[in-house]
C-alpha positions as CSV (number, residue, x, y, z in Angstrom):
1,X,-24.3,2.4,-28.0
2,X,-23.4,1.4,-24.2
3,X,-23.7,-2.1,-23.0
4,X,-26.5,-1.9,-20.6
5,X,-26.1,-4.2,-17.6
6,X,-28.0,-7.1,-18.0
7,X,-30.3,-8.1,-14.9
8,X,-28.7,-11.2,-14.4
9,X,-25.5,-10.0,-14.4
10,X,-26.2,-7.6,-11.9
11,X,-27.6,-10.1,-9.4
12,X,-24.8,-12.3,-10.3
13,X,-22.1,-10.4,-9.1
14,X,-24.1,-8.5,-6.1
15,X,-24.4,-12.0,-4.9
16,X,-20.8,-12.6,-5.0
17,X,-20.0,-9.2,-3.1
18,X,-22.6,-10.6,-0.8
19,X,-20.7,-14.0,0.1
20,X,-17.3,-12.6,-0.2
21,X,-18.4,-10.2,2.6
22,X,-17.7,-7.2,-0.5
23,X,-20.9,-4.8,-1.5
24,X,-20.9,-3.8,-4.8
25,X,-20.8,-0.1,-5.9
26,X,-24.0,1.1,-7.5
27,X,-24.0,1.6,-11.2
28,X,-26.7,3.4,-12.7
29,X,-28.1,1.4,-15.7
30,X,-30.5,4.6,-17.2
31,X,-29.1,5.9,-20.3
32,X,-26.0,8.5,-19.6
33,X,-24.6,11.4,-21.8
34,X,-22.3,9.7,-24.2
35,X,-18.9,8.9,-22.6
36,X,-15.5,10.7,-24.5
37,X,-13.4,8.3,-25.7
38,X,-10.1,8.0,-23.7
39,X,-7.6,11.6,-24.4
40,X,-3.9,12.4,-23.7
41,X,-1.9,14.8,-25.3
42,X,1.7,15.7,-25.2
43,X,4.9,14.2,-23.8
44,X,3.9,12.7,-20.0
45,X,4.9,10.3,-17.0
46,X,8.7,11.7,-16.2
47,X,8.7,11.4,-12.4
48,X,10.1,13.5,-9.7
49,X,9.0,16.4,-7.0
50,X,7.4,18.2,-9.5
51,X,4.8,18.7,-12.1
52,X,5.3,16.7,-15.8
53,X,2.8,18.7,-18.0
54,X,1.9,16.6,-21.1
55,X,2.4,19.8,-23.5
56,X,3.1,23.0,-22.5
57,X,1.2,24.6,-25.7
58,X,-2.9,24.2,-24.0
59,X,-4.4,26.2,-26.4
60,X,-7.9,24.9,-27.2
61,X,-7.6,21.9,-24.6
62,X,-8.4,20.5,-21.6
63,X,-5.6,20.0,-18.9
64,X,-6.4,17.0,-16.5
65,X,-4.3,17.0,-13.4
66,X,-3.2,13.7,-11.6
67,X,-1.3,14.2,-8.4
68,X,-0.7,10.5,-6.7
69,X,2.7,8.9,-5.4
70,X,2.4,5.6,-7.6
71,X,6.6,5.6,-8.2
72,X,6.4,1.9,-8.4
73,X,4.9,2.1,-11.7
74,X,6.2,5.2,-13.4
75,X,7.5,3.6,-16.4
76,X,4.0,1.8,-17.2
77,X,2.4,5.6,-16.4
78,X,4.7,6.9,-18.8
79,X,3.8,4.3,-21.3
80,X,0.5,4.6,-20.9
81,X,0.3,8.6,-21.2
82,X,2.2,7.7,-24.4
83,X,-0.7,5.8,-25.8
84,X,-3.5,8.2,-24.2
85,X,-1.8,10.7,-26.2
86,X,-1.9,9.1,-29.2
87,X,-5.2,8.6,-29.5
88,X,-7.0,12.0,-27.9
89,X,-4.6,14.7,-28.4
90,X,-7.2,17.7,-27.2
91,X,-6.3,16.4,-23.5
92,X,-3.4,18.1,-21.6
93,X,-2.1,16.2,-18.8
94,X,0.0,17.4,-15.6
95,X,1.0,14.4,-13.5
96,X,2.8,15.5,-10.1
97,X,4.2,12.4,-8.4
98,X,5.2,12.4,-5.3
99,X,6.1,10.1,-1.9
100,X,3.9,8.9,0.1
101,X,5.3,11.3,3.1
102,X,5.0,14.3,0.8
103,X,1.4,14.0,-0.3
104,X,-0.3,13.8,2.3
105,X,0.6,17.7,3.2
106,X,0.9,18.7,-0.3
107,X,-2.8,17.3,-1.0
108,X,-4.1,19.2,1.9
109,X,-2.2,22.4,1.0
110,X,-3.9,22.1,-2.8
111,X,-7.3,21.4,-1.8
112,X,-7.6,23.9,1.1
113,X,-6.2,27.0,-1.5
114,X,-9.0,25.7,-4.0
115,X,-7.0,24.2,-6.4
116,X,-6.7,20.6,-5.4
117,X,-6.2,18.0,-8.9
118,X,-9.2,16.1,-10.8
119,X,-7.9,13.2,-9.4
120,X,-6.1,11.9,-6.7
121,X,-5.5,9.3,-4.0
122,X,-6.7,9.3,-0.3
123,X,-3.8,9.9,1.9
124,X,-2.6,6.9,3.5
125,X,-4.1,6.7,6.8
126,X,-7.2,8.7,6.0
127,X,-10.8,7.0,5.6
128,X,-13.2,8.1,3.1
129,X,-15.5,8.8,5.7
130,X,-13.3,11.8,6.8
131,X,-12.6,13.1,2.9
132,X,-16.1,12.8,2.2
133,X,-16.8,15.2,5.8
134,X,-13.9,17.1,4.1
135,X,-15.5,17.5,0.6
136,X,-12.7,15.9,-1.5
137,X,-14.2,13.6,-3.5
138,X,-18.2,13.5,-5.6
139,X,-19.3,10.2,-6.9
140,X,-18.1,8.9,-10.2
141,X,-21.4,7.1,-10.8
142,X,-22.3,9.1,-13.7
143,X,-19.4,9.4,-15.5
144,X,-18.4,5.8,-15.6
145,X,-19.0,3.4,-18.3
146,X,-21.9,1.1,-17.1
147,X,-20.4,-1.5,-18.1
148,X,-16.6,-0.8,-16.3
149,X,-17.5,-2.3,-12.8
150,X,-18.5,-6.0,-14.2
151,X,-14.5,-6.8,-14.5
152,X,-13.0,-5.8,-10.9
153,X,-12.9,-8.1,-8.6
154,X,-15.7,-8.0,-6.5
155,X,-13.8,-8.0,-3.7
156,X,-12.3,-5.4,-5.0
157,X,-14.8,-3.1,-3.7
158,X,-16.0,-2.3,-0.4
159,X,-18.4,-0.1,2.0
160,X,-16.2,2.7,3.3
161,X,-13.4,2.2,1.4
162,X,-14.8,2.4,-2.3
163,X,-17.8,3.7,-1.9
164,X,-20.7,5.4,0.6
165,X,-24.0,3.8,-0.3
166,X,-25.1,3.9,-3.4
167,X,-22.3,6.4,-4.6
168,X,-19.1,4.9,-5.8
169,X,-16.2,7.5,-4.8
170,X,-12.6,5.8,-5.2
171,X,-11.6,3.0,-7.2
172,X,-8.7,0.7,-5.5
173,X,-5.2,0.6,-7.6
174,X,-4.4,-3.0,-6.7
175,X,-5.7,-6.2,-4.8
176,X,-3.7,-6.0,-1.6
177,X,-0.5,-8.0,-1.0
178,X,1.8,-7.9,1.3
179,X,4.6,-5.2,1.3
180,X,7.3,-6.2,3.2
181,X,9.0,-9.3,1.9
182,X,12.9,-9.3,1.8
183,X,14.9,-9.3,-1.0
184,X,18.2,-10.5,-1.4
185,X,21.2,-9.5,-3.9
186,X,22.3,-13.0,-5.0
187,X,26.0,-11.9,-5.8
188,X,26.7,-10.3,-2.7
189,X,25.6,-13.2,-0.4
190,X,27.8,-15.6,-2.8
191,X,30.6,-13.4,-2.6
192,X,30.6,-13.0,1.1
193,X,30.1,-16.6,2.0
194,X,26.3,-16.8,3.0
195,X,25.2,-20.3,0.9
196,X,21.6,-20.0,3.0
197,X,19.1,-17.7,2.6
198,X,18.3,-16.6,6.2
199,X,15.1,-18.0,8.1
200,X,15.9,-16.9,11.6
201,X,16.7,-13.7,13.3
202,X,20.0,-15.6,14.5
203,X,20.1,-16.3,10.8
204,X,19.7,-13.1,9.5
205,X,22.2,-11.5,11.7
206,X,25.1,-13.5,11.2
207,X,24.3,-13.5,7.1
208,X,25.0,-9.3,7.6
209,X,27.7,-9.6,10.0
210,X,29.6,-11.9,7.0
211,X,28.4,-10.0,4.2
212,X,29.1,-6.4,6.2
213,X,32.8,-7.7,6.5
214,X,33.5,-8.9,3.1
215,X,32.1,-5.4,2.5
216,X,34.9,-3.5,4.1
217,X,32.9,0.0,4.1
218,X,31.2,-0.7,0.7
219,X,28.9,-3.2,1.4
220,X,26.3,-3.8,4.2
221,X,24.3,-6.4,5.5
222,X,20.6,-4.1,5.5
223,X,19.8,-0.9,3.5
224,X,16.5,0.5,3.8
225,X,14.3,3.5,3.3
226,X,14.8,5.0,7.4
227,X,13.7,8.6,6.1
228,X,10.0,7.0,5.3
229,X,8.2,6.4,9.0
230,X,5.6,4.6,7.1
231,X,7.9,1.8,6.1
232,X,9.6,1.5,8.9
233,X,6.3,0.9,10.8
234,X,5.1,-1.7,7.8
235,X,8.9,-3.4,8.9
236,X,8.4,-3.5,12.5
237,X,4.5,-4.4,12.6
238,X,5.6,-6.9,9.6
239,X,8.6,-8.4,11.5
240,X,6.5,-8.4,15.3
241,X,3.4,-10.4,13.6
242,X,6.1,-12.8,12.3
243,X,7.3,-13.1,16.1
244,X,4.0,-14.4,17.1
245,X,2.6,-11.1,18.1
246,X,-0.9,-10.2,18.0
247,X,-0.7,-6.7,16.0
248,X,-2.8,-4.8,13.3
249,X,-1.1,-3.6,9.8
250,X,-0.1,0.1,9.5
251,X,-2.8,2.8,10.2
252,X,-5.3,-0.2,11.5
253,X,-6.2,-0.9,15.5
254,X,-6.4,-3.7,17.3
255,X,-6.1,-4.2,21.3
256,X,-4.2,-7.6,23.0
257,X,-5.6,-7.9,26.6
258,X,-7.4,-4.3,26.1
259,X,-3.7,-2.3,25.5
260,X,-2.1,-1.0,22.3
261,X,0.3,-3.8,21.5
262,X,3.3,-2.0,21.0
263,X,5.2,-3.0,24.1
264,X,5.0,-6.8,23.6
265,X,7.6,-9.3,23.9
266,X,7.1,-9.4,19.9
267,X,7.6,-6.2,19.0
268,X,10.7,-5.7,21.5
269,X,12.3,-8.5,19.9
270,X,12.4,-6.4,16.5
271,X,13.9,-3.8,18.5
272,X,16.3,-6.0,19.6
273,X,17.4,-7.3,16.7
274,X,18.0,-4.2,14.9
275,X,19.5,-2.3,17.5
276,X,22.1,-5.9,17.2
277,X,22.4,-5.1,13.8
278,X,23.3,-1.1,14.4
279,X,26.0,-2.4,16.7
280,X,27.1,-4.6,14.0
281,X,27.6,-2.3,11.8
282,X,25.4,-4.2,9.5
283,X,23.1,-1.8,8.5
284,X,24.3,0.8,5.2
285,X,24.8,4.3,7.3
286,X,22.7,6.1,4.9
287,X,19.7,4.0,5.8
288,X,18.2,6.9,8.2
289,X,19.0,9.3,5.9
290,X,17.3,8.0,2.4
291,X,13.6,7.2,0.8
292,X,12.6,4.2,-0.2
293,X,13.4,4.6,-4.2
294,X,17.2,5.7,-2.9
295,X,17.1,2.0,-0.5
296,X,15.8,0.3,-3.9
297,X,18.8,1.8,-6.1
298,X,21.1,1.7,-3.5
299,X,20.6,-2.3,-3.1
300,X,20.9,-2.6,-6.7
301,X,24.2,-1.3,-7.0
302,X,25.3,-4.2,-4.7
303,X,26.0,-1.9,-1.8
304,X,23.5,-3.8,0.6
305,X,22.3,-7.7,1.1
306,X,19.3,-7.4,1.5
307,X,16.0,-4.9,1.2
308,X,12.7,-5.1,3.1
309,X,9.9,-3.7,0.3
310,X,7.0,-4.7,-1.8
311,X,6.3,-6.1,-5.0
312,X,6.9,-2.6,-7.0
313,X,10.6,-3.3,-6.7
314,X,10.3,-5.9,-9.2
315,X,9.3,-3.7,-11.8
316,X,11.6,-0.8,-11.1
317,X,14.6,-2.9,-11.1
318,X,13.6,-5.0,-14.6
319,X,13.9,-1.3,-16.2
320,X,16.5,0.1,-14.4
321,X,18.6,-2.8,-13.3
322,X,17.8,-5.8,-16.0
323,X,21.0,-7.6,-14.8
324,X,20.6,-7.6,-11.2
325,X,20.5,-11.4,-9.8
326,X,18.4,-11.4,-7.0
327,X,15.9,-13.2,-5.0
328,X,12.7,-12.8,-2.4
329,X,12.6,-14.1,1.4
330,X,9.9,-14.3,3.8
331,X,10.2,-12.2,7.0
332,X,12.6,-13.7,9.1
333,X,11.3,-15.1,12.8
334,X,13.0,-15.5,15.9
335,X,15.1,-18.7,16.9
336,X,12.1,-21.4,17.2
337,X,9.1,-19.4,16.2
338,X,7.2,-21.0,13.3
339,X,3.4,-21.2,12.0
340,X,2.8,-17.7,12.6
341,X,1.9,-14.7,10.0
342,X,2.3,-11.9,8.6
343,X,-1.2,-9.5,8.3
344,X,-3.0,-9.7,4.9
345,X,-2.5,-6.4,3.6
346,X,-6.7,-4.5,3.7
347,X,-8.6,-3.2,1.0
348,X,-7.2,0.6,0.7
349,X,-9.2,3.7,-1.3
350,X,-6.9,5.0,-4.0
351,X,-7.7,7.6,-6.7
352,X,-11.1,9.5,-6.8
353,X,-12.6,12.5,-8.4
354,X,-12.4,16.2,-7.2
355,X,-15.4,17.3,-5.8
356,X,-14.4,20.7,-7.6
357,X,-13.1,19.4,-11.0
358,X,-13.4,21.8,-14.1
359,X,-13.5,18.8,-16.0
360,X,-15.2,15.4,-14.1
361,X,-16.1,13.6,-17.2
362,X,-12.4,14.0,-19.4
363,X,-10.9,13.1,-15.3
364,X,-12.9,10.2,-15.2
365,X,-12.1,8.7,-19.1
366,X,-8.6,8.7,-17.8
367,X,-9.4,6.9,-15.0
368,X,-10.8,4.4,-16.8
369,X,-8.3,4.0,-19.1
370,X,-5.8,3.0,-16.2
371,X,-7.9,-0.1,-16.2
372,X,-8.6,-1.0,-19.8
373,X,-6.9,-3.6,-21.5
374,X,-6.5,-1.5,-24.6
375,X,-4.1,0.9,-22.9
376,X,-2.2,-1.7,-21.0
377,X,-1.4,-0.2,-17.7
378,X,-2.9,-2.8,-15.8
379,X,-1.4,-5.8,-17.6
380,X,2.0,-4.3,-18.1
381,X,2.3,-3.8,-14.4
382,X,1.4,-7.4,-13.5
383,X,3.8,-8.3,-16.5
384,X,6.5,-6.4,-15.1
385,X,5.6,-7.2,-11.4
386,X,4.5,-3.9,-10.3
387,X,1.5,-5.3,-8.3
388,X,-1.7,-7.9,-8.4
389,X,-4.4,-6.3,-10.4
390,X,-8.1,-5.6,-9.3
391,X,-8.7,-7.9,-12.9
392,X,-8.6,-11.4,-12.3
393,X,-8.3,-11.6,-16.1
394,X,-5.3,-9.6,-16.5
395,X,-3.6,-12.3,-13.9
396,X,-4.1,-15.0,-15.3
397,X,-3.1,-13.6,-18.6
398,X,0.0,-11.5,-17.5
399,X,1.6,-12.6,-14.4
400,X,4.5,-14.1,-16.2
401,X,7.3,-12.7,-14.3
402,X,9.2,-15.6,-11.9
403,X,10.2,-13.2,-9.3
404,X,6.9,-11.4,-9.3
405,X,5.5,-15.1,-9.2
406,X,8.1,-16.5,-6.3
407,X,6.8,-13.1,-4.3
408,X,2.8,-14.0,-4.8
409,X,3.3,-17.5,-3.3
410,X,5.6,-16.7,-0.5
411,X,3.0,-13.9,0.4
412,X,0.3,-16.2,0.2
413,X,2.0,-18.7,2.1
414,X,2.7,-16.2,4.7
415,X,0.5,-13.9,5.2
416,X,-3.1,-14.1,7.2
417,X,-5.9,-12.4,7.3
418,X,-6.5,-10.9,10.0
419,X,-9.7,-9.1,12.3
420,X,-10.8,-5.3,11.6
421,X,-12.7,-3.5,13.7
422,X,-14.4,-2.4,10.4
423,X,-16.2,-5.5,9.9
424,X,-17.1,-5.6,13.3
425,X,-18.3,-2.5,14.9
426,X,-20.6,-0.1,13.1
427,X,-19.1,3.2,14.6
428,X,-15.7,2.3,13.2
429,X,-15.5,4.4,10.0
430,X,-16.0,7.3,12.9
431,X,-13.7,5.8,15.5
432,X,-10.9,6.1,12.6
433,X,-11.9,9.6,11.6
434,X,-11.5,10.8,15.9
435,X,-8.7,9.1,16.5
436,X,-5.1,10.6,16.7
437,X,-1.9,9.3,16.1
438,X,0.5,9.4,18.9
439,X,3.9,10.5,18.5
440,X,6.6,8.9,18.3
441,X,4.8,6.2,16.8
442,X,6.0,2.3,16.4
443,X,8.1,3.6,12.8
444,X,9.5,6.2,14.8
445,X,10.8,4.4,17.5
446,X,12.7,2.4,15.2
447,X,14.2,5.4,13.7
448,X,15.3,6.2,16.3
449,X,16.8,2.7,17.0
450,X,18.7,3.2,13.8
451,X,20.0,6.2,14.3
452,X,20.8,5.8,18.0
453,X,18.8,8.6,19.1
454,X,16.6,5.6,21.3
455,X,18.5,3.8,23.5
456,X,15.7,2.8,25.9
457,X,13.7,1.1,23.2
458,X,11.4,-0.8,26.1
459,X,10.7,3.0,27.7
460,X,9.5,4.1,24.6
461,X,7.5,0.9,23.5
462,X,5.2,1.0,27.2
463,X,5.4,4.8,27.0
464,X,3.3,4.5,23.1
465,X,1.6,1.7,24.5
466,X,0.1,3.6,27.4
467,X,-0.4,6.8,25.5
468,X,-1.8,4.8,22.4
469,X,-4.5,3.0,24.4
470,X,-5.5,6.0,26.5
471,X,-6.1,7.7,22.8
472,X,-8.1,4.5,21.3
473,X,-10.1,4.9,24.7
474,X,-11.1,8.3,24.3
475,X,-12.1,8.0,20.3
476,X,-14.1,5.5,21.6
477,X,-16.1,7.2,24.2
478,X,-16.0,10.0,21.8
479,X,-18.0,8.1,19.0
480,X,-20.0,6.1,21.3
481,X,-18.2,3.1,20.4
482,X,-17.5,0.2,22.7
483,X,-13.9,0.0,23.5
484,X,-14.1,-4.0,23.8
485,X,-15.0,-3.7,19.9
486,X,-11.1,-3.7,19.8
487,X,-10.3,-7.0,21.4
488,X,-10.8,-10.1,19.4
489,X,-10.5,-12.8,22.1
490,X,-10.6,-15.7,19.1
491,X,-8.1,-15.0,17.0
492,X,-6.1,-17.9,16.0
493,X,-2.8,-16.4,15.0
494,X,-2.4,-19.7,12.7
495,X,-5.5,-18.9,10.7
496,X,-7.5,-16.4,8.7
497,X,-9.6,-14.6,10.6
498,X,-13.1,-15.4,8.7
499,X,-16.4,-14.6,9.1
500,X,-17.6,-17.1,11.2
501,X,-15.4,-16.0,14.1
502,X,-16.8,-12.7,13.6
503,X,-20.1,-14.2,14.2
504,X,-18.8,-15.6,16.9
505,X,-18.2,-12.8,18.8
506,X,-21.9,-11.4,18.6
């Protein structure tokens, strides 16, 4: 028999998604078709451009397919298919793992021939709003445990990102964090003579400049992942809130003084500062060149000083590179800037359920399984320091990892919440879904910086900034959204933006 949900418990926890600003997804309490247990089958979770079938021999099963670009926790995938397997051998699996860059048109390519995956993520950048208009995804309502809800963090869900309604379409991988702390290689800074970790830009560039030298062509002050735009936006927007700048996280919008704010003082000084680094050369020459994985091995060779990436480093590196000594940095500021932020990272849809799977129930039994304790994908990537879990229980339990730890306060210390047009203006989901990006965007611009390709950085900056805020203006009109939504005249860079300074604005 099911655990029903009891009445109180229900109310109990709406009432929390009610004052934590979060609405709960619905979940139906009438009796269901029995659930499957949890299946796997075969040998999974290798990782690479391509698909990992679980066993090529499908005879009398059922093949799942899983397309996301969750290379952060491979190994605890691979784990994990290993003990899905072991229990339900009449499920195939074929996991395709790719980058972030390459799924986006890979997804598009598989869904528009038919054959899109039982499950996979929204594309960064994309709302549910516009998969839903798309057909992508069908509720997971019914084929969910009615019990699996009651241990996510309530906060963990949200209208428009998990869920439409009533109808509960993605579920979120991981409680958002930061993503662009620094690390440091502890051995290189010690061997080239840097006895402070960096707090300033001024700080920062003299730390490469000494470790560059003692380098001699082997070692560099910077490596990075300059082939992924994405990151290098998440660096620039990271690194120009930092400076005091009034700027949104990646794929958001927000207006300072009714323009774009790509063409600030703040962001220019990021600019700055790495075209000084290029001219150093401090930065490794493959950096424009290489993904974020080939940064992360790259940097754990010792060719590099220091990394900008997230949390899922942590984990890669305690398989791959147990003996590297290393540390984690906040995001350098400029000379005399302090109290500022970096933005809160927002609630983002991950992995949801074909509108056209074969098989929705055996799809949605391994989703579920990703977030039971019994499998131990959850808790072994906030053991290994892969991410923060949507369970509060499995962090209090497993977050025993001191880097993963020193990263969670220096994020929290750091990082501010900050305003959304999506809690503020009702035709935002559709604002979102109209408007287009415009090229070449803030990530790359500083591409471009790092491969010397822009010279004229400030050009470029008012150029996307005039372009950018000409776009936001049309979407709006488009929609029938009111452009001022944008501007949030009482946001106190030194503070989270809460819900009383929403209701401010009214």
């Amino acid at each position: 028999m099911k655990k029903r949900w009891g009445q109180c418990a229900l109310a109990a926890l709406l009432a929390v998604a009610v004052t934590t600003g979060c609405a709960m997804p619905a979940i139906q309490t009438d009796e269901k078709k029995e659930k499957s247990s949890v299946r796997n089958s075969g040998t999974a979770g290798e990782v690479g451009d391509k698909v990992v079938s679980a066993d090529q021999n499908t005879d009398g099963k059922v093949t799942i397919r899983i397309v996301d670009w969750s290379d952060g926790s491979a190994p605890q995938r691979k784990e994990f298919h290993k003990k899905y397997m072991e229990v339900h051998p009449d499920i195939n699996i074929e996991y395709t793992q790719l980058t972030v860059d390459q799924f986006k048109n890979t997804i598009v390519t598989m869904i528009k021939s038919g054959d899109g995956p039982d499950l996979f993520p929204i594309p960064v950048g994309m709302t549910l709003d516009t998969a839903l208009q798309e057909d992508w995804f069908q509720p997971i309502n019914d084929y969910v445990m009615d019990n699996f809800a009651e241990k996510f963090d309530p906060k963990s869900f949200s209208e428009g990102v998990t869920h439409k309604g009533n109808q509960w379409y993605t579920i979120t991988e991981l409680m958002p964090t930061i993503q662009c702390l620094f690390f440091y290689n502890k051995d290189v800074l010690s061997a080239a003579g840097v006895d402070k970790i960096p707090e300033t830009y001024s700080e920062f560039r003299e730390a490469c400049k000494k470790i560059t030298k003692y380098g001699n062509g082997n070692v560099y002050g910077l490596i990075d992942g300059g082939k992924q735009i994405n990151r290098l936006d998440v660096l620039t927007r990271s690194m120009a809130a930092a400076a005091g700048g009034k700027i949104a996280a990646t794929q958001k919008v927000l207006t300072d003084q009714g323009m774009a704010p790509y063409d600030t003082d703040a962001v220019k000084g990021v600019m700055q500062l790495f075209a000084q680094l290029e001219d150093d050369g401090s930065i490794h020459p493959d950096t424009v060149n290489i993904s974020a994985p080939e940064a992360r091995e790259l940097f754990a060779q010792g060719q590099a000083g220091f990394l900008c990436q997230g949390m899922w480093c942590i984990s890669q590196w305690g398989i791959n590179d147990p003996d590297l000594n290393y540390g984690v940095m906040a995001v350098p500021v400029p000379d005399g800037v302090k109290d500022t932020y970096v933005q809160q990272g927002e609630l983002s849809p991950w992995m949801g359920l074909y509108s056209q799977s074969k098989h929705p129930q055996e799809a949605v039994d391994y989703l579920m399984a990703l977030y039971s304790e019994e499998f131990g994908y959850q808790s072994s990537c906030v053991e290994d320091g892969v991410f923060v879990s949507v369970i509060p229980e499995i962090n209090e339990q497993y977050m025993t990892n001191a880097i993963m730890k020193d990263y969670y306060t220096i994020a929290n210390a750091t990082a501010k919440i900050v305003p959304t047009i999506a809690k503020r203006a009702e035709k935002a989901n559709a604002f979102y879904s109209e408007v287009k990006d415009v090229q070449p965007s803030l990530g790359a611009i500083m591409q471009g910086v790092l491969s010397r390709s822009i010279t004229d950085y400030d050009s470029a900056l008012r150029k996307l900034a005039e372009d950018t805020t000409t776009e936001w203006k049309r979407a709006c009109e488009a929609v029938g959204m009111d452009y001022r939504e944008l501007e949030f005249d009482n946001w106190n860079l030194e503070e989270d933006y809460t819900d009383a300074d929403y209701e401010a604005l009214k």
